[in-house]
C-alpha positions in Angstrom: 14.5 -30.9 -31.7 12.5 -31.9 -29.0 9.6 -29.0 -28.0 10.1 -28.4 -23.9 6.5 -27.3 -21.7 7.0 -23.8 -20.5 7.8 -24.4 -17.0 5.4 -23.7 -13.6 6.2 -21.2 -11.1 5.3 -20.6 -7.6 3.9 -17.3 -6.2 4.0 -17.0 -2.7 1.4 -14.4 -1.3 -1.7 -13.0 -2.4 -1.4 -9.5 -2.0 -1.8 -6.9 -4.9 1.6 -7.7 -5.9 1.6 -11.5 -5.6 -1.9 -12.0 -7.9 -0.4 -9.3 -10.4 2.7 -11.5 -10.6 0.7 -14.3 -11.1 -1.5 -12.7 -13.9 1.4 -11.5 -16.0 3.2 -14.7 -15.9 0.4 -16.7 -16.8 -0.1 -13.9 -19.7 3.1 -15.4 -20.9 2.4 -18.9 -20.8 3.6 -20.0 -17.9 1.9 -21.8 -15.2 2.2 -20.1 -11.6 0.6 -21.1 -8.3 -0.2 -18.9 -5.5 -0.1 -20.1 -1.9 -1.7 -18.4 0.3 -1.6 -18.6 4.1 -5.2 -17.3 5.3 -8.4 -18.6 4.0 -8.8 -15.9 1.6 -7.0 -14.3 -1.1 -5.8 -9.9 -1.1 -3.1 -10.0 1.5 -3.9 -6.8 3.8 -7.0 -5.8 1.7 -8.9 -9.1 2.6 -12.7 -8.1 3.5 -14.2 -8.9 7.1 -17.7 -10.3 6.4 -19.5 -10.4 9.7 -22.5 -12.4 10.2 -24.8 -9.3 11.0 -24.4 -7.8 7.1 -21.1 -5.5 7.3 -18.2 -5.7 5.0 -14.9 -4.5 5.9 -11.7 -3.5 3.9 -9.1 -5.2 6.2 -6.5 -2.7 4.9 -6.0 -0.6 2.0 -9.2 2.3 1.9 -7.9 4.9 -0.3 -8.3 4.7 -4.3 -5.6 6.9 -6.1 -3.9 6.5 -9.2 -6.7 4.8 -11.2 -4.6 5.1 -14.4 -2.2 2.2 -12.7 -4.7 0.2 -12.1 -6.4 0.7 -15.7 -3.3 0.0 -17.1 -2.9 -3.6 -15.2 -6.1 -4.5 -16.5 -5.9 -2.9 -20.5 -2.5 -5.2 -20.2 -5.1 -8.1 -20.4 -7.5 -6.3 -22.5 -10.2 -5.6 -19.8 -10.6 -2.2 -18.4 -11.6 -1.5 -14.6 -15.0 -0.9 -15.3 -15.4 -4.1 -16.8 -15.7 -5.8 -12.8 -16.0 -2.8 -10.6 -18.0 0.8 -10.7 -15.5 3.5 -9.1 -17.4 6.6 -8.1 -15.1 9.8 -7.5 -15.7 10.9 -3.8 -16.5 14.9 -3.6 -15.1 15.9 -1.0 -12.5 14.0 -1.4 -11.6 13.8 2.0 -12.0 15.9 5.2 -9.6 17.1 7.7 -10.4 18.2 11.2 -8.2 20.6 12.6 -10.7 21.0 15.3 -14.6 20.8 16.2 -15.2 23.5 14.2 -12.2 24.1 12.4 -12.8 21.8 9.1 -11.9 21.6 5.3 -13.3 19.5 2.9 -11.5 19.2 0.3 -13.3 19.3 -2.9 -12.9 17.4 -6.3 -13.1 20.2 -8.5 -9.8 21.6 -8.9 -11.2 25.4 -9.1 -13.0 24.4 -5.8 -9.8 23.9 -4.4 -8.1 26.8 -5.5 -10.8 29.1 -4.1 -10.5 27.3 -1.1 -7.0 28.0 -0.9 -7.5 31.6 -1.4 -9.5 32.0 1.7 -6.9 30.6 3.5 -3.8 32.0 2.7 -4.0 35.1 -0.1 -2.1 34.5 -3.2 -2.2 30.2 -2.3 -3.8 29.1 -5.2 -1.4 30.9 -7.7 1.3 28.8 -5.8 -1.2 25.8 -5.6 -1.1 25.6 -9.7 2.7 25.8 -9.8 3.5 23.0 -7.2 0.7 20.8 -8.4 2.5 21.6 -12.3 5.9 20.6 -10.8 4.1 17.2 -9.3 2.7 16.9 -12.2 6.1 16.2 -14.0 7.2 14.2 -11.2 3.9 11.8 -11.9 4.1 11.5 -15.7 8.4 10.3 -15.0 8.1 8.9 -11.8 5.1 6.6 -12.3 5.8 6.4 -16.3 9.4 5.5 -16.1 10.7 5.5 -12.5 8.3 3.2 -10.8 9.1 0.5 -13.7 12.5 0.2 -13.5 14.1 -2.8 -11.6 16.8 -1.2 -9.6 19.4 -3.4 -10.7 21.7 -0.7 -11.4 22.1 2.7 -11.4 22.6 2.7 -15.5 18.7 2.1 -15.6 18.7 5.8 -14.9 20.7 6.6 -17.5 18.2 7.8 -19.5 18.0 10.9 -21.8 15.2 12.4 -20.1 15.7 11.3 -16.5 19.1 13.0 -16.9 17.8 16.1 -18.3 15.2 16.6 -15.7 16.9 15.2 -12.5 17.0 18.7 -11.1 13.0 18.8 -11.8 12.5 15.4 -9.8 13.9 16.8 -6.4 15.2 13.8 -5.2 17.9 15.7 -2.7 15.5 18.2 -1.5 13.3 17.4 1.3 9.2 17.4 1.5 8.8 19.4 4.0 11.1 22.0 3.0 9.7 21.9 -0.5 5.9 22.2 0.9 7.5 25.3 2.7 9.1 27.0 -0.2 4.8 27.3 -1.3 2.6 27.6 1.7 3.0 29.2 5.2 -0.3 28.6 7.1 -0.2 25.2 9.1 -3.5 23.7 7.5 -2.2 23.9 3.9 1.0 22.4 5.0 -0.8 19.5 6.9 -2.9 18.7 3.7 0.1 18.4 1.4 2.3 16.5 3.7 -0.5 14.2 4.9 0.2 12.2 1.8 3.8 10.9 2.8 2.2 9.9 5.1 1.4 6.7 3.3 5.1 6.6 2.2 6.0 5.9 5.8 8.5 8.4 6.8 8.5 11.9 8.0 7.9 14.5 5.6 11.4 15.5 6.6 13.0 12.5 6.0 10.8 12.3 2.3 12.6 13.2 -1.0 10.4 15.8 -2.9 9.9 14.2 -6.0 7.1 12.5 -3.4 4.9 15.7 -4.6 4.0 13.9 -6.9 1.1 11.7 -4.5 -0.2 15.5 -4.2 -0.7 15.4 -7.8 -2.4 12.0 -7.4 -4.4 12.8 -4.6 -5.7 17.0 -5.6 -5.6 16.4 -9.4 -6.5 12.8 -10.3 -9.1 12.4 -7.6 -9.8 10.2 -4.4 -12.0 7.0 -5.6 -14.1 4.4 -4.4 -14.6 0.9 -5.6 -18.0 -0.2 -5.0 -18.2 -3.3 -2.7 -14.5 -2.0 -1.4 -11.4 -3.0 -2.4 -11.7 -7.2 -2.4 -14.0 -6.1 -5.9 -10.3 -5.1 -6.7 -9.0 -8.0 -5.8 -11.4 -10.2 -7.2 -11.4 -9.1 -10.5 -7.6 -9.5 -10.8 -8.1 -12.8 -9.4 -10.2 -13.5 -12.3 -7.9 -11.8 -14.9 -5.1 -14.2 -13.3 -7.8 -17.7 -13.1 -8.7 -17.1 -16.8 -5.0 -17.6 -17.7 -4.5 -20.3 -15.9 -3.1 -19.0 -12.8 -4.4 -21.2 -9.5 -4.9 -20.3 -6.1 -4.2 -22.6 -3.1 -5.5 -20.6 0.4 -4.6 -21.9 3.7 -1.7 -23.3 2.8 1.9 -22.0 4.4 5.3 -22.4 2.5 7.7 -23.4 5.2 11.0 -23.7 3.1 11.7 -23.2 -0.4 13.7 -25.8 -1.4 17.2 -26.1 -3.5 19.9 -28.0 -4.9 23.4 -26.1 -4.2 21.9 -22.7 -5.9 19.6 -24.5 -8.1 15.8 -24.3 -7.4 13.4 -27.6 -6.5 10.8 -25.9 -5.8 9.1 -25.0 -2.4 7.8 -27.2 0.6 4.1 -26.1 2.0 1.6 -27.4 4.6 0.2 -29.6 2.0 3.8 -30.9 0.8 6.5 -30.5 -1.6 6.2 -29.4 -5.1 8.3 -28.6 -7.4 8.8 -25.2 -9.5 11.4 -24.0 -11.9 11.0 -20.2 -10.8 9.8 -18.5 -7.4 8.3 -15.3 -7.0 7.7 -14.4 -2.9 5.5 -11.3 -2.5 5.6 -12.8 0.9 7.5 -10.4 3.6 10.7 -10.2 2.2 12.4 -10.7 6.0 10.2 -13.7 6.5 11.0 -15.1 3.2 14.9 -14.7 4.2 14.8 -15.8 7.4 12.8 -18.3 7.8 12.2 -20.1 4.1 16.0 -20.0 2.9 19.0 -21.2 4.2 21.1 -18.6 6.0 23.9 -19.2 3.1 21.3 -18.5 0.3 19.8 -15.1 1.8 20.7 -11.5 0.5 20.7 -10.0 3.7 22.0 -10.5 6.9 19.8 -9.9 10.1 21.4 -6.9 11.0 20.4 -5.1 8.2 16.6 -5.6 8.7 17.2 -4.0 11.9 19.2 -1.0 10.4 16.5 0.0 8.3 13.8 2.6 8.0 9.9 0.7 8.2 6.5 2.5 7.7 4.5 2.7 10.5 2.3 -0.1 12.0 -1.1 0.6 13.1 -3.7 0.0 15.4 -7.3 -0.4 13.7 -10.7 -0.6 15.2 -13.3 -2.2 12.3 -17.1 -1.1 13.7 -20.1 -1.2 12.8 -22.8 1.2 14.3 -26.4 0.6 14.2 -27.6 4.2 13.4 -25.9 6.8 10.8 -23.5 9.5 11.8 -24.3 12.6 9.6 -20.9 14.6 10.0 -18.9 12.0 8.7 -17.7 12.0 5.4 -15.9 8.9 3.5 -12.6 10.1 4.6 -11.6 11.9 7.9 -8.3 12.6 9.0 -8.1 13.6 12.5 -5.3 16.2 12.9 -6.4 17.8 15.9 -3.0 17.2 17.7 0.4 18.0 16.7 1.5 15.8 14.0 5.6 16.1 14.1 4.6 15.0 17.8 3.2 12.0 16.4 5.7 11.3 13.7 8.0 11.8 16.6 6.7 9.0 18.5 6.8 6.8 15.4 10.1 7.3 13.6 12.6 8.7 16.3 11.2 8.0 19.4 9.1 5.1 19.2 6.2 4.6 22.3 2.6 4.2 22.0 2.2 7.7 21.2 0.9 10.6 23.2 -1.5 12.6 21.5 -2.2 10.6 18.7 -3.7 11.8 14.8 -6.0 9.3 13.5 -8.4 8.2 10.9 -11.7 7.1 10.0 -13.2 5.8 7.0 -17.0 5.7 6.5 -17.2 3.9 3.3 -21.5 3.5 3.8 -21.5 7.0 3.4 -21.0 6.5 -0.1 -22.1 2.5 -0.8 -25.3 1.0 1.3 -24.3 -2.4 0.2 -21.7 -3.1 2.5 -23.9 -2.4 5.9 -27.2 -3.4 6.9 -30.0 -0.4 6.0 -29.4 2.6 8.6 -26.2 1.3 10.0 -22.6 2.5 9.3 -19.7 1.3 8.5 -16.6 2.9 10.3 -12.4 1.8 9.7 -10.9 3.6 12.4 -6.8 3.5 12.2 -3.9 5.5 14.1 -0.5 5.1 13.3 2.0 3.9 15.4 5.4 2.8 15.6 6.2 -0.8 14.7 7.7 -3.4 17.2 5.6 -2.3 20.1 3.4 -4.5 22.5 -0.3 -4.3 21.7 -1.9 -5.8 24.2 -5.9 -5.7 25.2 -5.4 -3.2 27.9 -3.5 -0.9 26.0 -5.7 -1.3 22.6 -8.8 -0.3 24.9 -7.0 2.8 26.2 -6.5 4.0 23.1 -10.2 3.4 21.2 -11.8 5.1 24.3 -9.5 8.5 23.6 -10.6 8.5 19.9 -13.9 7.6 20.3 -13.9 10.8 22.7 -12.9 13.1 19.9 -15.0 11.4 17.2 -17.5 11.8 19.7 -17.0 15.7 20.5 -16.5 15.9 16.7 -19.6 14.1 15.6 -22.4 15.3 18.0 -23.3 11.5 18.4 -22.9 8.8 21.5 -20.9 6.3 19.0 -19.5 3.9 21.6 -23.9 3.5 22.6 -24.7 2.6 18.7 -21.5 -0.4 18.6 -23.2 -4.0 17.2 -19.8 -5.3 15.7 -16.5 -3.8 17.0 -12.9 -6.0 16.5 -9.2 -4.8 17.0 -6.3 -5.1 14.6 -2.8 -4.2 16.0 1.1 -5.1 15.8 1.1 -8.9 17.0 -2.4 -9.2 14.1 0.3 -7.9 11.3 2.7 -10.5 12.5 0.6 -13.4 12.9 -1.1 -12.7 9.8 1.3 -11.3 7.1 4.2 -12.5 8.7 5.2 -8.1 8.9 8.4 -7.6 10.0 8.4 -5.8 13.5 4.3 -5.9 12.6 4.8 -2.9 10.1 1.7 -2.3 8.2 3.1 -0.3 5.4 6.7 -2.1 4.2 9.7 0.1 4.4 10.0 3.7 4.3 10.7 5.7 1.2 13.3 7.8 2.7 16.4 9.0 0.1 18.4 6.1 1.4 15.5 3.7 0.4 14.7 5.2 -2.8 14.7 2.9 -5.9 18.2 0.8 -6.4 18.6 1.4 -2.8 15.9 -0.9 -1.7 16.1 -4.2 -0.9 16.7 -5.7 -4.3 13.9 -7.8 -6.4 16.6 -10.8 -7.2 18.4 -13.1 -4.9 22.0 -13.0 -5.7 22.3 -16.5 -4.9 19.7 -18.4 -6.7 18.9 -16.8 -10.5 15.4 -17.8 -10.1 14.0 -16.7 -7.2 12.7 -13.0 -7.3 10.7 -10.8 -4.6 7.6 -8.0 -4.9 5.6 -6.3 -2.9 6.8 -3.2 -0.3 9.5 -4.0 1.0 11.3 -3.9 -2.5 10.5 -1.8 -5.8 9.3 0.4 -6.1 7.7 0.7 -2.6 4.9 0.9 -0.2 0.9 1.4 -1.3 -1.5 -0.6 -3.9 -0.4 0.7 -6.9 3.4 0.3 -6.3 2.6 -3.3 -4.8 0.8 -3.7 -8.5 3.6 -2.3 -10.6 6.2 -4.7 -8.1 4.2 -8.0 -9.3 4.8 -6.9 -12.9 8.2 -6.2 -12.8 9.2 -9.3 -10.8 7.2 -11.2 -13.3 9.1 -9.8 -16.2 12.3 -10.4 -14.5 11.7 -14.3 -13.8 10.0 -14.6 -17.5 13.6 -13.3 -19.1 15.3 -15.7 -17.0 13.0 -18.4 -18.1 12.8 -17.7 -21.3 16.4 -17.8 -22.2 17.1 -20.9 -20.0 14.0 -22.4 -21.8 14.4 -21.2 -25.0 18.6 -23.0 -24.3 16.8 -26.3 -23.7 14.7 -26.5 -27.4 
């Protein structure tokens, strides 16, 4: 019986879900590569490092569900605090609903409540139960849901799931849930403003989705200090001590078969060859333009019938004095946001009166701006597919700036020592993003769990997918949970073709 060497893998992509792909498949022996195309690992939460001392978070700003990413690293037997101090941000974050129409809203859960009260008697009574309900939804969905493959429907067919289907509210919408609770429009702009992240309309957003209220009002906004690439880095390293490696600037152009056998993928730097592919790459682009058309899961038409999260147009500045309204998070929703969400989903133009948000992460660490400077991530949503250019990105940072202007009591655009853009055509040329989306695909009913873009090409048995355009969706800790399920997936293929070859 001759003893065969487990076999290497390719990971294609960088992102949250490609280096957690490549960590749990390197936990089980097996020897992955990741290619990345830019000169840095993390996908869209790459840093900016400037050469006048500030540090950017290209993407990804917001820190919920900690308990998903302490259970990625207590899979290796590390926990988070082992590479990176989180500090939990009070007030969580701020909305403006106007200059001086503001809530911060606090950590402390009996903070909230009270606050609540004073804005609509009898709220926080109705607070508790809906935050109970999403509670459920949290300890199913992210326990169970969130891990399942979507192969089939049968995965469902669980005691538990079936007993408390009703409870998950997968037919009723968001906003009519929200509704049922609250009537005054500020508590209903704080509970849908999480969807938000889901990329679709509150509307259009099944209400077991409560359950980011849960994350977000119950288990706390957090920061990593040093930003999120001290995320990424210490999964690097939790990957890198397994024996994962990382090759950066280097572009897969075609991944390469035999019939509907795997070789193993062509890049910049050549061919090599791999016995199993995982792409955490755009899922469109991997189709499209790394597979032959006989070989792909999907045809074009049914990229273009589908329902993508928003792009976005950010603004990453740095300011040499401080700003001392500004809190870590600020949403801006001092216009109408169905307006907005208009302008994104059904009608899509560069929108009118646009919401918007800033993150001011040197409010809460000095290390990652020079001494009296801020730090400032300014994003609006927008609609993918549009044109971006300079002309229009200009238009748009000059009507912020004149609210965050108005808001703050402070001549921002006078303080500017580093200022770059970051629009659709970025997300293209970058992250290859479909239509320049920044978020992957919308979790609307029809795009909820087996309904999404499957994880496996039906073609060739071992080549999988992560990240959010596929299970279980859009946001970091999904994108985490995608890289380990893709990973299990190709390691049960291996294994028994491996174990066939002893």
């Amino acid at each position: 019986m001759s003893i065969k060497t487990k076999p290497a893998v390719a990971i294609i992509g960088s992102g949250f879900a490609g280096i957690s792909a490549a960590a749990y498949m390197a936990k089980a022996g097996y020897q992955p590569d990741v290619y990345e195309k830019n000169e840095s690992v993390g996908g869209r939460a790459r840093q900016l490092k400037t050469d006048n001392g500030y540090i950017f978070d290209m993407g990804p700003s917001w820190y919920w569900m900690p308990d998903v990413f302490e259970k990625f690293f207590n899979d290796f037997g590390y926990k988070a605090s082992d590479f990176y101090e989180l500090e939990l941000l009070d007030p969580g974050f701020t909305l403006v609903f106007g200059e001086q129409d503001v809530l911060d809203i606090p950590a402390d859960f009996q903070q909230l409540c009270d606050l609540f009260e004073t804005i609509e008697a009898g709220s926080a009574v109705k607070l508790k139960k809906f935050l109970a309900e999403a509670e459920y939804k949290y300890q199913v969905g992210i326990g169970k849901l969130v891990y399942k493959p979507g192969f089939s429907i049968l995965e469902f067919a669980d005691t538990e799931l079936i007993r408390g289907l009703f409870k998950l509210q997968v037919f009723t919408s968001f906003s009519t849930h929200v509704k049922k609770y609250f009537k005054d429009p500020r508590l209903i702009a704080l509970m849908e403003f999480p969807v938000l992240f889901l990329g679709a309309m509150p509307e259009d957003t099944p209400a077991l989705y409560s359950l980011m209220n849960y994350a977000g009002l119950k288990l706390g906004t957090w920061y990593p200090k040093g930003g999120f690439g001290k995320v990424i880095d210490a999964m690097r390293t939790v990957a890198e001590e397994r024996g994962a490696r990382f090759f950066t600037n280097e572009t897969v152009t075609q991944i390469e078969t035999e019939g509907k056998s795997l070789r193993g993928l062509t890049s910049s730097q050549g061919f090599r060859q791999y016995q199993g592919i995982i792409s955490t790459a755009d899922y469109h682009h991997t189709e499209e333009k790394l597979l032959a058309p006989k070989l792909r899961n999907y045809p074009e038409n049914y990229w273009d019938k589908k329902v993508f999260a928003p792009s976005c147009l950010i603004f990453y500045i740095g300011l040499n004095t401080s700003i001392q309204r500004l809190k870590h998070h600020t949403l801006f929703f001092d216009e109408d946001l169905k307006v907005h969400a208009r302008e994104i989903y059904k009608d899509p133009k560069w929108p009118t009166k646009p919401l918007f948000y800033v993150c001011c992460p040197s409010k809460t660490d000095s290390g990652i701006a020079p001494e009296g400077h801020e730090n400032l991530f300014v994003l609006m949503p927008l609609a993918p597919g549009l044109d971006d250019i300079e002309e229009t990105r200009a238009i748009y940072f000059d009507l912020m700036m004149d609210r965050l202007e108005r808001y703050t009591d402070t001549p921002v655009r006078k303080h500017i020592d580093y200022k770059k853009s970051y629009c659709v055509s970025d997300f293209i040329a970058d992250y290859n993003s479909y239509k320049g989306n920044a978020y992957g695909l919308a979790n609307t009913l029809m795009q909820t769990a087996n309904l999404k873009p499957t994880l496996k090409n039906k073609k060739i048995p071992s080549l999988f997918y992560a990240g959010q355009l596929t299970v279980p969706g859009p946001g970091v800790p999904p994108s985490i949970i995608s890289g380990n399920i893709a990973a299990k997936q190709l390691i049960k293929y291996l294994k028994s073709d491996y174990e066939r070859d002893i």
